[in-house]
C-alpha positions as CSV (number, residue, x, y, z in Angstrom):
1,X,40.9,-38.2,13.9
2,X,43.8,-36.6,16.5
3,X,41.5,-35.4,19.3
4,X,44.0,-34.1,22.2
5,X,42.6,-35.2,25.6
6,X,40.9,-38.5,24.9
7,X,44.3,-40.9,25.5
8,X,42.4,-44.3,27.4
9,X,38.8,-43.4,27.3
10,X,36.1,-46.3,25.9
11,X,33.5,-44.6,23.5
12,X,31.0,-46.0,26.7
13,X,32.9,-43.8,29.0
14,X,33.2,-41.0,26.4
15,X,29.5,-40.8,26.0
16,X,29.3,-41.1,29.8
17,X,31.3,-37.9,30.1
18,X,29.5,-35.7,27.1
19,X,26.5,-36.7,29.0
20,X,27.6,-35.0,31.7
21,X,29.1,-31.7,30.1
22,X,32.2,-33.2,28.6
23,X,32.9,-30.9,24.9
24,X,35.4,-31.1,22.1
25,X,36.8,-27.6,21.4
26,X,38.5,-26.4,19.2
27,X,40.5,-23.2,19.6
28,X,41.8,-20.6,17.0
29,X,45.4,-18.9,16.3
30,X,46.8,-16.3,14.0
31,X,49.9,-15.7,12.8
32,X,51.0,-12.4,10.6
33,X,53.9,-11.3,8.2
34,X,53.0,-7.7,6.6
35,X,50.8,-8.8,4.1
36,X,50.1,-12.1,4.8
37,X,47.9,-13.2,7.8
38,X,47.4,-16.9,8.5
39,X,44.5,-17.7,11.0
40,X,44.0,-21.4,11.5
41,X,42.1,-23.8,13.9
42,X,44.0,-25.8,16.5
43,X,43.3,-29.5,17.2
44,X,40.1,-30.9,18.7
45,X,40.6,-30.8,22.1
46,X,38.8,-32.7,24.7
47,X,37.7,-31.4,27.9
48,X,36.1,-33.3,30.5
49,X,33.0,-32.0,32.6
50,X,34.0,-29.8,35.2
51,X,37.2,-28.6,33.3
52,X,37.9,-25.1,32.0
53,X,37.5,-24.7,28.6
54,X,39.2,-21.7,28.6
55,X,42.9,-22.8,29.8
56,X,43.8,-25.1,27.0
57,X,43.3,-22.3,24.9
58,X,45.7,-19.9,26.7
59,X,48.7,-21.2,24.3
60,X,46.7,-20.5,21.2
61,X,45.7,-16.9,22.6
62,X,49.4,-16.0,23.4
63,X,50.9,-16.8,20.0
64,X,47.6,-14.9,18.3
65,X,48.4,-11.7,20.8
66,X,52.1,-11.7,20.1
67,X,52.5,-12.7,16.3
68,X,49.0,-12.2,14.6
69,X,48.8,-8.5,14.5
70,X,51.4,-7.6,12.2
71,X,49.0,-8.5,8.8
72,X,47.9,-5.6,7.1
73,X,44.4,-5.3,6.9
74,X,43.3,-8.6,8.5
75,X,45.8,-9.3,11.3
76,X,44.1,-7.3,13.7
77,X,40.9,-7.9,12.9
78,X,41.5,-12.0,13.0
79,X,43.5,-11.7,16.0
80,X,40.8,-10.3,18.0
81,X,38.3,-12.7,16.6
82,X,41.0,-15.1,17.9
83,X,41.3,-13.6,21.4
84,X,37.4,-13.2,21.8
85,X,36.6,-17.2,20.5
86,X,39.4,-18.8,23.0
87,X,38.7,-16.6,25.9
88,X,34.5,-17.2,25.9
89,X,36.1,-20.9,25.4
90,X,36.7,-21.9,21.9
91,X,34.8,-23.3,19.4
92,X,32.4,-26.1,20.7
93,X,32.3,-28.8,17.6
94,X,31.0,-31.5,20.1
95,X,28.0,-33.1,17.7
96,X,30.0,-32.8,14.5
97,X,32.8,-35.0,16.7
98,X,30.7,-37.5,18.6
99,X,28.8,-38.3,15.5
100,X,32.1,-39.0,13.4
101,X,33.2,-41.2,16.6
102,X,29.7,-43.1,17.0
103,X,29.6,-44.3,13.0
């Protein structure tokens, strides 16, 4: 599992962390050709307590605002589902990750 963020931690320090409002997040970005529309999830990213969970997903929002609305119908509509996920601060997947790490 490629979890961005997590470079020299011990699972004892890990769980130290997400005890103390550490997440993994996972952020969204869309991409749009005319007809074709590709929205996909970025890697899990960790962010440590006291981090914004916003920021890392400023790069994701800025491809999704320039290149996702050109699909006909669903560009728009998956870019703005894009922008509104990564700005309120990406998806939190937090217990399906620490209960893949933890077995």
């Amino acid at each position: 599992m490629n979890i961005n963020g997590l470079e020299g931690k011990s699972i004892a320090q890990l769980e130290l962390e997400l005890k103390h409002g550490g997440r993994f997040v996972v952020y969204l970005w869309v991409v749009s050709i005319l007809i074709i529309t590709w929205k996909r999830p970025s890697a899990i990213h960790y962010i440590a307590p006291g981090q914004s969970r916003v920021m890392p997903g400023l790069m994701f929002s800025a491809v999704s605002a320039v290149f996702g609305w050109w699909g006909i119908p669903w560009g728009l509509f998956y870019t703005v589902e894009a922008l509104a996920e990564n700005f309120g601060g990406g998806k939190d997947v937090t217990a399906e990750v620490r209960s893949a790490l933890l077995m």
